[in-house]
TIZANU-524443 format. One record per residue (C-alpha): residue in three letters; z negated, x negated, y; residue number from 0; chain. Coordinates in steps of 0.1 Angstrom, whole numbers, plus 5000, padded with zeros to 4 digits. Example, Ala and Ser with C-alpha at 12.3 -4.5 7.8 and 13.67 -1.06 7.14 Angstrom:
2
  lose    zz    xx    yy  miba  bapa
   ALA  4922  4877  4955     0     A
   SER  4929  4863  4989     1     A
END
This chain:
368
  lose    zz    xx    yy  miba  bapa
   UNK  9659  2667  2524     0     A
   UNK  9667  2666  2486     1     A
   UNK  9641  2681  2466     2     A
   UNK  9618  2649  2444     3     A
   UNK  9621  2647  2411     4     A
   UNK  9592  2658  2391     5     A
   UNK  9586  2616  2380     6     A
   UNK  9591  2609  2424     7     A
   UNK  9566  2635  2432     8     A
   UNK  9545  2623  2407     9     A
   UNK  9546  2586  2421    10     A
   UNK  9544  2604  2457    11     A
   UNK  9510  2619  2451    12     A
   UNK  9496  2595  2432    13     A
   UNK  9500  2566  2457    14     A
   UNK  9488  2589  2487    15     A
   UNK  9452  2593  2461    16     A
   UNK  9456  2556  2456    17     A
   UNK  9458  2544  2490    18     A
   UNK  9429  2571  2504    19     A
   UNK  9409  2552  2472    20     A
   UNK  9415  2517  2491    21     A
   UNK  9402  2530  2525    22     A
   UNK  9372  2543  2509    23     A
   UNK  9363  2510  2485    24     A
   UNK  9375  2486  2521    25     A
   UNK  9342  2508  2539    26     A
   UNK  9322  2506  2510    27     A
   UNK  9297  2481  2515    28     A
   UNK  9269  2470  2495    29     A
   UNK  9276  2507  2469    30     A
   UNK  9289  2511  2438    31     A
   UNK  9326  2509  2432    32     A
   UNK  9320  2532  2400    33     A
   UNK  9302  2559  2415    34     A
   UNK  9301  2597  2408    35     A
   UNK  9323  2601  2439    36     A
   UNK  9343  2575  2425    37     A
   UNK  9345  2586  2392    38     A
   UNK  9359  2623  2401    39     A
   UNK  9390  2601  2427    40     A
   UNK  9402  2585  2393    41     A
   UNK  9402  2615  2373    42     A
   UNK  9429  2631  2403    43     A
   UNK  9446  2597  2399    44     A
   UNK  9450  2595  2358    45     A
   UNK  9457  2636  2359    46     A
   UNK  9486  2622  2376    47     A
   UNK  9500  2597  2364    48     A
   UNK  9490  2592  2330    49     A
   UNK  9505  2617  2300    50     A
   UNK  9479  2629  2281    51     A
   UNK  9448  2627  2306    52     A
   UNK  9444  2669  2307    53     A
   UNK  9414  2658  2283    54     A
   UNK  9394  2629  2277    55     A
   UNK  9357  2611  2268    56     A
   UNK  9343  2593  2303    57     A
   UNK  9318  2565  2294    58     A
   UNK  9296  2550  2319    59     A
   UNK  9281  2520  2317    60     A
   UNK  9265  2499  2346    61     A
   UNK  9296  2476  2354    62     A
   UNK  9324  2493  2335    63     A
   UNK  9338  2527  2329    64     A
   UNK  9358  2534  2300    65     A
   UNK  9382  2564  2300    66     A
   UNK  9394  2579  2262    67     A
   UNK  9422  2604  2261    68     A
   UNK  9459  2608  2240    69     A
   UNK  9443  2601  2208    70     A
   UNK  9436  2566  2206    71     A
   UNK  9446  2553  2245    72     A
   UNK  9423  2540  2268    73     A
   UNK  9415  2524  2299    74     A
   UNK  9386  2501  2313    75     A
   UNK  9378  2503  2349    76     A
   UNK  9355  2474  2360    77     A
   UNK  9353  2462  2392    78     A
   UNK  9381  2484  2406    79     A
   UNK  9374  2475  2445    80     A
   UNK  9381  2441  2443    81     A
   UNK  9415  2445  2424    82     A
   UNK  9429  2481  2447    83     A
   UNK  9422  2459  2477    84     A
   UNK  9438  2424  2470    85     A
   UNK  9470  2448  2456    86     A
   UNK  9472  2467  2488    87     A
   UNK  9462  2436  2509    88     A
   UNK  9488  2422  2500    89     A
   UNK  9513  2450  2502    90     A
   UNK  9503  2452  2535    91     A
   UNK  9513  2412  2546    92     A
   UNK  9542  2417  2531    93     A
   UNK  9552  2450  2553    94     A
   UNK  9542  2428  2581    95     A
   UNK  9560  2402  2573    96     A
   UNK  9592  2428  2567    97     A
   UNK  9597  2414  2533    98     A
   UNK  9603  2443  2517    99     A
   UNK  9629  2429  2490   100     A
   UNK  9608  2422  2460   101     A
   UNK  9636  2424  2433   102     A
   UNK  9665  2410  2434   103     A
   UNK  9677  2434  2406   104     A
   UNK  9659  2463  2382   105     A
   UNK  9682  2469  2352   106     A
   UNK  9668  2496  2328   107     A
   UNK  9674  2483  2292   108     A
   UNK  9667  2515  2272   109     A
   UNK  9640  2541  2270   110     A
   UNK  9624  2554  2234   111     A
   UNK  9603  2586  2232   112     A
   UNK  9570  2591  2224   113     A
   UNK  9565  2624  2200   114     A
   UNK  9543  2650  2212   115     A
   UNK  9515  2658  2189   116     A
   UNK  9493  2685  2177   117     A
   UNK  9500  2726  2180   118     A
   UNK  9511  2740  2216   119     A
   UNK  9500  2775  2206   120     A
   UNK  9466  2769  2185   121     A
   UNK  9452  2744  2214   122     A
   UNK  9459  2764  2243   123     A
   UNK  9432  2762  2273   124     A
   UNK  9414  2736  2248   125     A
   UNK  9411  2711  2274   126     A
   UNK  9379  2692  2275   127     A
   UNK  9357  2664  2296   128     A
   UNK  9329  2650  2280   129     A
   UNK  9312  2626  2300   130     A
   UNK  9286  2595  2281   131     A
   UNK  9257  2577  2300   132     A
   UNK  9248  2548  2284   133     A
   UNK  9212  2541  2277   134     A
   UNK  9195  2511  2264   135     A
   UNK  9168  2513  2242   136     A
   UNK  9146  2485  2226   137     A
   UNK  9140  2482  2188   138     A
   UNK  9113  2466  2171   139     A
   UNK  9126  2431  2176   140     A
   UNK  9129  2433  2212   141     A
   UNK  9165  2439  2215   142     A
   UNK  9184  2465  2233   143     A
   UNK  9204  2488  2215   144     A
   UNK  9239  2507  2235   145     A
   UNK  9231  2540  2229   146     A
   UNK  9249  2572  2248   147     A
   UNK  9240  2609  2262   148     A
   UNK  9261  2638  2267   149     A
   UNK  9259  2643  2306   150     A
   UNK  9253  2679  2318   151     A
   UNK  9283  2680  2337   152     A
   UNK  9303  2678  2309   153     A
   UNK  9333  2704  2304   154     A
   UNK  9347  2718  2270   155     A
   UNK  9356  2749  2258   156     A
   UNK  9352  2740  2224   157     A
   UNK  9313  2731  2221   158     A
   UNK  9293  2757  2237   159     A
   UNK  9263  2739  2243   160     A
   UNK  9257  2702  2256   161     A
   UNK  9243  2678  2225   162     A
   UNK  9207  2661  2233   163     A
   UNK  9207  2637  2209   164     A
   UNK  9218  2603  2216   165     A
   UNK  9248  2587  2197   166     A
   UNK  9258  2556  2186   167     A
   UNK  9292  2540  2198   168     A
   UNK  9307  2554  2165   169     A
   UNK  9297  2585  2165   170     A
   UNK  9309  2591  2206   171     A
   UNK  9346  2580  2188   172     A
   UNK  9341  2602  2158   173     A
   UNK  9332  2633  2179   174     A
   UNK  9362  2627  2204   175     A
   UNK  9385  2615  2179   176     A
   UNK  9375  2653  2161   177     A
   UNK  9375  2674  2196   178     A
   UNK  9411  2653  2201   179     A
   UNK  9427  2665  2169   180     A
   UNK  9431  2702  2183   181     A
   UNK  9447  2693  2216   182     A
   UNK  9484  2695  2222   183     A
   UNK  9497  2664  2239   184     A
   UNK  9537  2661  2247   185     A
   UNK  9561  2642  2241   186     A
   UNK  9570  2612  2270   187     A
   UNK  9592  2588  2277   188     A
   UNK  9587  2542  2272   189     A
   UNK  9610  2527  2292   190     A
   UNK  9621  2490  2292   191     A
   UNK  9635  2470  2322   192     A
   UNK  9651  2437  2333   193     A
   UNK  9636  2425  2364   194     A
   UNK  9645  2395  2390   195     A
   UNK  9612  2386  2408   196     A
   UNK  9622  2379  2447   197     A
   UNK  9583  2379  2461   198     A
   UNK  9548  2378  2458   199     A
   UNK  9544  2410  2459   200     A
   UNK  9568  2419  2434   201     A
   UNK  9553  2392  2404   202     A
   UNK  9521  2406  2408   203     A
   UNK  9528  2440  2402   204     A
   UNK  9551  2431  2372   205     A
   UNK  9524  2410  2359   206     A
   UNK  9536  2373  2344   207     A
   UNK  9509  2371  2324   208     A
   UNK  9515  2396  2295   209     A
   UNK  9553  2401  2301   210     A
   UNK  9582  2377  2290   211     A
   UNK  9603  2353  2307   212     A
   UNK  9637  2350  2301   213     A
   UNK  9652  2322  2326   214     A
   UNK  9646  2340  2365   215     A
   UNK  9642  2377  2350   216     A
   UNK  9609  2391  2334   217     A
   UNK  9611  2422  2301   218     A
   UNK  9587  2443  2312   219     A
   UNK  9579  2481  2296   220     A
   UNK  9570  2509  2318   221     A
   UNK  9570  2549  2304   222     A
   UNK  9579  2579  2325   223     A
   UNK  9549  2576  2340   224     A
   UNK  9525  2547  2327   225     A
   UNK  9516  2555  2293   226     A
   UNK  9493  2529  2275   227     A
   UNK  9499  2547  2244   228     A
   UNK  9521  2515  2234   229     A
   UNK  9489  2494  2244   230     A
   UNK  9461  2512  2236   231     A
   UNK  9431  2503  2251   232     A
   UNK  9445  2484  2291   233     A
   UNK  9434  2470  2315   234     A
   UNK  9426  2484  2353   235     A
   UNK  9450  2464  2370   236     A
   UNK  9479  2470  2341   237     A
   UNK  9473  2505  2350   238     A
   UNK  9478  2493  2391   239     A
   UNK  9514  2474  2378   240     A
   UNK  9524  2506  2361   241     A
   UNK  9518  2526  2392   242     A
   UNK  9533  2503  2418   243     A
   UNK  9566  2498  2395   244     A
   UNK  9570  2531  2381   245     A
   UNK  9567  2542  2423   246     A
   UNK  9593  2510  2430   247     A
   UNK  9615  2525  2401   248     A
   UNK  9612  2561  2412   249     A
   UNK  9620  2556  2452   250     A
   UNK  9636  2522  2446   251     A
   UNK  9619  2504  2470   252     A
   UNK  9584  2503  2486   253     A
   UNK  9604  2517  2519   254     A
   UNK  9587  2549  2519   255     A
   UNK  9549  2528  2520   256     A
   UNK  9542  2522  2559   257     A
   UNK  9519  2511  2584   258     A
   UNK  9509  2533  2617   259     A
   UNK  9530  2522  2646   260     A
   UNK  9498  2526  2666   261     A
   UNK  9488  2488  2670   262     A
   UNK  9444  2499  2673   263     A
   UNK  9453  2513  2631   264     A
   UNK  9479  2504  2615   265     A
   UNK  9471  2521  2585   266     A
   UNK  9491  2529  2553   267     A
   UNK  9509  2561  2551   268     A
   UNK  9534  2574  2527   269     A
   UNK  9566  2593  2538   270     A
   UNK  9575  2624  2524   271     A
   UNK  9606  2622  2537   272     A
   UNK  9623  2586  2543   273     A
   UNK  9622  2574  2579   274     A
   UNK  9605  2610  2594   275     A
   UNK  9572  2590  2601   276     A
   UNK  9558  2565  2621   277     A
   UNK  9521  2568  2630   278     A
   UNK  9494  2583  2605   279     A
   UNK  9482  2610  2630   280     A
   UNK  9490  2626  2659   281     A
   UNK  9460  2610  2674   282     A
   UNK  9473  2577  2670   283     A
   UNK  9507  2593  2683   284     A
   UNK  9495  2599  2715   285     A
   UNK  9474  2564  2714   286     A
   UNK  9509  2544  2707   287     A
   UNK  9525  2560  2741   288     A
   UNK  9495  2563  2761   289     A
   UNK  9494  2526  2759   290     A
   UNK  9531  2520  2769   291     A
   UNK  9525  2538  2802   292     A
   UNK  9503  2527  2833   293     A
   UNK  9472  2536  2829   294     A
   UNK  9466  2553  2866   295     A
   UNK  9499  2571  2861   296     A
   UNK  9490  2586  2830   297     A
   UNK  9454  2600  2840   298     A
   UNK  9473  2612  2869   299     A
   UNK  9496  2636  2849   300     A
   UNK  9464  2641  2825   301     A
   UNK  9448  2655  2858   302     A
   UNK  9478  2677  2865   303     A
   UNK  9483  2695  2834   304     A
   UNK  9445  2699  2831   305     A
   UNK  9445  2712  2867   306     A
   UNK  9471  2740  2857   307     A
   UNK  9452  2750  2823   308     A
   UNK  9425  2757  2838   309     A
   UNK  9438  2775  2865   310     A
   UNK  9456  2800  2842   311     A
   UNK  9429  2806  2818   312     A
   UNK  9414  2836  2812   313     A
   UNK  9384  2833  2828   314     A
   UNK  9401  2828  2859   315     A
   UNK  9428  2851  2858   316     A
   UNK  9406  2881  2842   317     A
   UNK  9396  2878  2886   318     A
   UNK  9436  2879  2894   319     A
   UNK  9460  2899  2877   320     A
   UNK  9487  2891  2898   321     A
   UNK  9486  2851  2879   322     A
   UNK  9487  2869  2842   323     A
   UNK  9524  2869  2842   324     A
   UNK  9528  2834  2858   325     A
   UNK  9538  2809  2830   326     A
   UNK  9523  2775  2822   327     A
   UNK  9543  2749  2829   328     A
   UNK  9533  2707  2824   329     A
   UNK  9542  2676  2837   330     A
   UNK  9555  2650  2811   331     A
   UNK  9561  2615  2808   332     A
   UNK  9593  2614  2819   333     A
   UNK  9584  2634  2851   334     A
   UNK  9562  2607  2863   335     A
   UNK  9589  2576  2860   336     A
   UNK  9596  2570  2894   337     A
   UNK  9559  2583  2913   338     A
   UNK  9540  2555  2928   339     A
   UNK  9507  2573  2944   340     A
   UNK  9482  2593  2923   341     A
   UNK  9477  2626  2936   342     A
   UNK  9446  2651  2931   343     A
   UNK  9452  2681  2911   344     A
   UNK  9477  2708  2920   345     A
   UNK  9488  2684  2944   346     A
   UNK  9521  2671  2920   347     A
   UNK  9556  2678  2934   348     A
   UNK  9567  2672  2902   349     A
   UNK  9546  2706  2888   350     A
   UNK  9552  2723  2921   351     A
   UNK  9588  2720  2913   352     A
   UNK  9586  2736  2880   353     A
   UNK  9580  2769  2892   354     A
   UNK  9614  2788  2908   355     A
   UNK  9614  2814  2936   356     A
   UNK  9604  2836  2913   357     A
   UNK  9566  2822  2905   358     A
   UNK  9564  2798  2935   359     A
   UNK  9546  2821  2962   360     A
   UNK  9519  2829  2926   361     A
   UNK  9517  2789  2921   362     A
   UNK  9510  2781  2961   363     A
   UNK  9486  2806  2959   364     A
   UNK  9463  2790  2931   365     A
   UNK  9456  2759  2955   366     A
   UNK  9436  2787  2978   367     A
END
């Protein structure tokens, strides 16, 4: 297998934390999307794949989380559930329905670089995450007032102490914009493409709204990894189009996005390695070909090898040392194509068989 790129492995574990966030918002319930729990799965995800996220200002509101980071970029998360499911809903119809050609072509135009910024050596291990609850408070004319509070679980190494005062919007961007000023944030990469829409799929995640049309093809700007440095403050679902395209770009197609074989799941799973997998688990392995078989036939070779297991354990052959030395042999799916009757345990041919001259007098002897 050829080693990823650092941009694919990127894309790779940033869809696996995406789709594990989809499973958890589809069993939500009546909960909140923007949670705690939640809040801590899409600080993984923007570590990931946004530049510039080693620091940042978290603000939580009721509805809507707003993420500051790269000096001046941002990102409003509000109702995230509803969007990460209809975007993987509809991945998954559309690996149902085998259409996995959403572009016709993807031609890259030309890429420009953002410069890094600040001093590498003076902002070493500078990193911070400051965390804002927003509080309401009424003023003499009845009106609420948007005020915020450092949250304990705040992490910087440059203030030593959390701040019990509360601050007005301005001064939560003043105090970031100052704490910003000594990080060191590199350089990354803007990259423009030509696309040819061939699905659904494929003009939702390039996003006709805010993007150009030029005859059949769409302009559309994507960075290394997406960077809304060149948008400043986006969207949650513009973040979603830069992650599905940018993993499109980096794999070229969604190929290595797949649903367990097992029929009872069918779950999303990502391949590491084009074409090595085909059921999420091992569990739903076994489900998939225990339910090609007959059922009586495969309980009967359950019973077998269970039979033998337990006759060569230890607690069994602690009693007789002359069965230590006699290996463990099973009877598999292929051994059982042409038996008709169900027989009790030890009672298989097929097992019996297994053992040579060697080990057969040591096998007749465990059905005494």
């Amino acid at each position: 297998m050829a080693r990823y790129t650092s941009e694919q492995d990127k894309y790779y574990k940033g869809m696996k934390l995406l789709v594990d966030l989809y499973y958890s918002y589809k069993s939500l319930g009546d909960k909140s999307d923007i949670g705690p729990e939640f809040i801590e799965k899409y600080i993984k995800i923007f570590r990931i794949l946004l530049p510039g996220f080693d620091s940042f200002i978290c603000i939580v509101r009721k509805r809507l989380i707003t993420f500051l980071f790269n000096r001046g970029d941002g990102l409003n998360v509000e109702g995230p559930s509803e969007t990460i499911i209809s975007y993987f809903d509809e991945l998954i119809q559309a690996i149902k329905l085998q259409d996995n050609n959403h572009f016709t072509s993807v031609t890259l135009l030309g890429e420009t670089v953002r410069s890094s910024k600040g001093d590498k050596k003076k902002s070493a291990d500078k990193h911070h995450e400051l965390f804002f609850d927003e509080e309401l408070l009424k003023n003499e004319k009845s009106l609420q007032k948007k005020m915020y509070r450092l949250a304990s679980r705040s992490k910087t190494s440059l203030y030593n102490k959390y701040e019990a005062v509360l601050l007005t919007p301005e001064q939560v961007t003043e105090w970031g914009n100052k704490i910003d000023s000594e990080i060191f944030y590199p350089l990354y990469k803007h990259q423009t493409y030509e696309v040819e829409v061939a699905s659904a799929f494929g003009r939702k995640i390039v996003d006709l709204e805010v993007t150009l049309r030029r005859y059949h093809s769409i302009l559309i700007g994507i960075p290394y990894v997406h960077a809304p440095g060149y948008d400043k403050l986006i969207r949650f679902y513009e973040f979603l189009n830069g992650a599905f395209f940018g993993f499109y770009v980096a794999f070229g197609s969604f190929n290595r996005i797949k649903l367990c074989k097992n029929k009872s799941c069918e779950k999303l799973l990502i391949e590491k390695r084009l074409g090595s997998r085909e059921f999420c688990s091992n569990i739903c392995r076994k489900k998939h070909h225990d339910s090609l078989q007959d059922p009586a036939t495969r309980l009967c070779r359950e019973k077998q090898n269970a039979w033998i297991r337990n006759k060569l354990s230890p607690v069994f052959t602690r009693l007789r040392p002359e069965l230590q030395e006699l290996p463990e042999y099973h009877v598999f799916k292929d051994d059982c194509n042409f038996c008709v009757n169900q027989v009790k345990g030890g009672l298989c041919k097929k097992l019996e068989n297994k053992y040579d001259k060697k080990h057969k007098k040591a096998f007749m002897a465990l059905k005494s």
